[in-house]
C-alpha positions in Angstrom: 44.6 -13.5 -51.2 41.7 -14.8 -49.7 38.5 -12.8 -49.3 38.3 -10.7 -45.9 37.3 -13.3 -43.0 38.5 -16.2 -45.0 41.2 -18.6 -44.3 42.2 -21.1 -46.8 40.5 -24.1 -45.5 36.7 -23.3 -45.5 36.7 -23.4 -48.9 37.9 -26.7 -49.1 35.6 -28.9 -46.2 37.9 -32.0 -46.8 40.4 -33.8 -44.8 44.1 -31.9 -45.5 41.5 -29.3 -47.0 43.7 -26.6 -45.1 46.8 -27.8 -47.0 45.1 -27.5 -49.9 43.6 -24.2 -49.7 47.1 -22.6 -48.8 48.1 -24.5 -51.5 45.8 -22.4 -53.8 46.2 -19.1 -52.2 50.4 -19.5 -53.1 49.6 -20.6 -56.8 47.4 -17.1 -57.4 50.5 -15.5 -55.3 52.6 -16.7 -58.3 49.9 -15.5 -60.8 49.8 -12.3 -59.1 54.3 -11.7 -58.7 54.5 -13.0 -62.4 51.8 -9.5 -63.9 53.4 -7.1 -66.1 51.6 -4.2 -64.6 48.0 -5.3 -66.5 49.5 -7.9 -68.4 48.7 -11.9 -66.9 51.7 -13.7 -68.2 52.0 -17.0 -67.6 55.3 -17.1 -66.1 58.4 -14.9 -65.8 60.9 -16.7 -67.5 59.6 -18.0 -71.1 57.0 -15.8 -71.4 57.8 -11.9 -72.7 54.0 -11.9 -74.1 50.5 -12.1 -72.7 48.2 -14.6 -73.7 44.4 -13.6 -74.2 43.8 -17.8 -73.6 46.0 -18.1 -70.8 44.7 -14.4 -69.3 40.8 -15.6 -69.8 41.3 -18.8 -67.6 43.7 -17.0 -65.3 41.2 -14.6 -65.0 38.4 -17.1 -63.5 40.5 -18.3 -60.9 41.0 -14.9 -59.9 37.5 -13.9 -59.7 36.5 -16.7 -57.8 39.3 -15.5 -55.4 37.8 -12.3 -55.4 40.4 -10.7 -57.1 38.3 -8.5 -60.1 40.3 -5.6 -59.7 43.2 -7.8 -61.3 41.2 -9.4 -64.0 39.7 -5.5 -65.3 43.5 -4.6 -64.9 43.8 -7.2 -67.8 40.9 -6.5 -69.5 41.7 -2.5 -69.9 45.4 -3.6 -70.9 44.6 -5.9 -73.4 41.9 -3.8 -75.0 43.9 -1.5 -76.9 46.2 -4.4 -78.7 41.9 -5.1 -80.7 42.3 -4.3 -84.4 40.2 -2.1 -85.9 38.2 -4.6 -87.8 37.4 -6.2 -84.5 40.4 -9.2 -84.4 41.7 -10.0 -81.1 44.8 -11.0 -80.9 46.1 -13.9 -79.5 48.7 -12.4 -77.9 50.4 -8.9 -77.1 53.2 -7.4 -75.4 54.6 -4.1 -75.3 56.2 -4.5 -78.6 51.9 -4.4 -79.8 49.9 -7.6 -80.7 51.0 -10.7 -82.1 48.9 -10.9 -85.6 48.9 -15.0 -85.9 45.2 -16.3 -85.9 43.5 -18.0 -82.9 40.2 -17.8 -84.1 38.7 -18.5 -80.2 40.5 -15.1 -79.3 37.6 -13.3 -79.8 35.4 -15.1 -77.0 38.1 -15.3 -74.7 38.5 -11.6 -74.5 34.9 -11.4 -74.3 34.5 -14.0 -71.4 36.5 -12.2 -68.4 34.7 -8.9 -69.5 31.7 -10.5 -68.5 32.4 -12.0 -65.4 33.9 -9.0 -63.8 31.0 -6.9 -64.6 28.9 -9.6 -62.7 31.5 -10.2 -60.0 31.2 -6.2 -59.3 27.9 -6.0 -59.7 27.1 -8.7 -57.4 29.8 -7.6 -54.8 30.0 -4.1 -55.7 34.3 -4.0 -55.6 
């Protein structure tokens, strides 16, 4: 989980910080386990759907862990579920998109988009 060369307590230059940073490296393990092949779900129990807010902030965690190839896994799974009038959904499974209004859908799609394509172009993965 971490990036090549890295163990978990560099990042972390605190007492315990090696605690800490294993600490992190198991929660994006569980992030990670808990994907529906593109899908970021929140958990594997109460969630059957994927969440464009919960994906988005999920998503920065990743990239900071140098995981982009995860978040554009969501990104190209999520973009089909976009209406044709532009609407993103706030949520979508396999059964399609969930129609209710989140009106901050739109920028939370937009938002991991972005970062990847400046994790990748900074890193070139």
């Amino acid at each position: 989980m971490a990036p090549p060369g890295v163990s978990p307590g560099p990042w972390f230059p605190l007492p315990g910080a090696a605690d800490l940073g294993e600490t992190v490296l198991a929660q994006a393990g569980y992030i990670l386990v808990n994907r529906d092949a593109g899908a970021i779900q929140p958990g594997s129990r109460n969630y059957d759907r994927s969440w464009i807010r919960d994906g988005s902030l999920t998503s920065s965690a990743l990239l900071r862990m140098g995981r982009a190839s995860v978040v554009r896994d969501f990104i190209e799974w999520y973009a089909p579920f976009q209406y044709g009038n532009g609407k993103i959904p706030c949520c979508a499974s396999e059964r399609g998109p969930d129609p209710v209004t989140e009106n901050d859908s739109h920028g939370e799609f937009i938002w991991p988009g972005r970062r990847v394509l400046i994790a990748t172009r900074v890193t070139g993965r």
